[in-house]
Every structure is written in C-alpha cells, then in structure tokens.
N, C-alpha and C positions, 0 to 999 in steps of 0.2 A: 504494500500500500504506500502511496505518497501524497505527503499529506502537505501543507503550504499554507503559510499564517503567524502571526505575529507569536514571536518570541515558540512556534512551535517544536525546533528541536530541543528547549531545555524544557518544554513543558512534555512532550510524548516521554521523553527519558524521565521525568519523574513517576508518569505511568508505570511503563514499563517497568520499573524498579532497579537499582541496583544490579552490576554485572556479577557478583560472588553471590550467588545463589542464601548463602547463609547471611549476607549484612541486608538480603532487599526485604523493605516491610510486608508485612501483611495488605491485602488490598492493592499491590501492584500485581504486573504480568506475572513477573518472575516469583514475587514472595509468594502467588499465589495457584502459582501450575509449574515453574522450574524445580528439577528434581536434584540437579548436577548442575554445575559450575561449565562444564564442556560439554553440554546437551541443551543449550539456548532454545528458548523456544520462541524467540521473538530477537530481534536487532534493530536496532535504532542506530542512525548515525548522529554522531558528534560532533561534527562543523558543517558548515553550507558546504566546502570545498567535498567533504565525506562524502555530501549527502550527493552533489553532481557525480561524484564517478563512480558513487554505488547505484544510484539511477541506473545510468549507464551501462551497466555491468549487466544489470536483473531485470530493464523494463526498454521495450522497444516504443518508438513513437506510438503505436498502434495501442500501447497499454495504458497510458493517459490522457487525460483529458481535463478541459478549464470548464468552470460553469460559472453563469453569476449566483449570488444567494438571490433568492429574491426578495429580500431585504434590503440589499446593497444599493439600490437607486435610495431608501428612505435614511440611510445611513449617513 
C-alpha cells in the first residue's frame, strides 16, 4: 500500500509499531500480530528518499493511483 499525507511516514511507523518485535506496544501492527523480530509482517519506510525506491522496487505505474477526497474543494 502507498499511502501520501502530511507528516505520514512518522505517523504509519507509529502504527505499525516498533521494528524489535519485543519493545513495539500493544495496539500497533507489530505488538499486535508480529511473532519474531525476522518474520515482519508489515514495512514501512523511513525517509521520502526510502519511500521513492521502495515504491519503485514493489509497485508499477499500473498499481497507483491519485484521487481527490471529496472534501478537498471544502478544505
């Protein structure tokens, strides 16, 4: 999934929880479906630069797309 919005990659990584399985809380991804430390069950990237060549890497033109909200003209 790629996701686009203010301040969203320090806020999906607070979701997501912590990468050592044993220090992410309760109520994230990981404190709350990760088993193992080297069995991720979710990734998140950590800078814009991460995020363009992990893009890159996993998603072809053909896999994203822009939409407006439709709130965004009242915005």
């Amino acid at each position: 999934m790629i996701w686009e919005g203010d301040d969203v990659i320090s806020l999906s990584r607070l979701m997501i929880g912590k990468t050592k399985v044993i220090e992410a809380a309760p109520g994230t991804i990981r404190g709350d479906y990760a088993s193992h430390t080297n069995f991720n069950v979710v990734h998140g990237s950590d800078s814009p630069e991460s995020a363009e060549r992990e893009i890159a890497n996993l998603f072809s033109e053909v896999d994203s797309f822009c939409y407006e909200r439709a709130l965004e003209p009242w915005i």
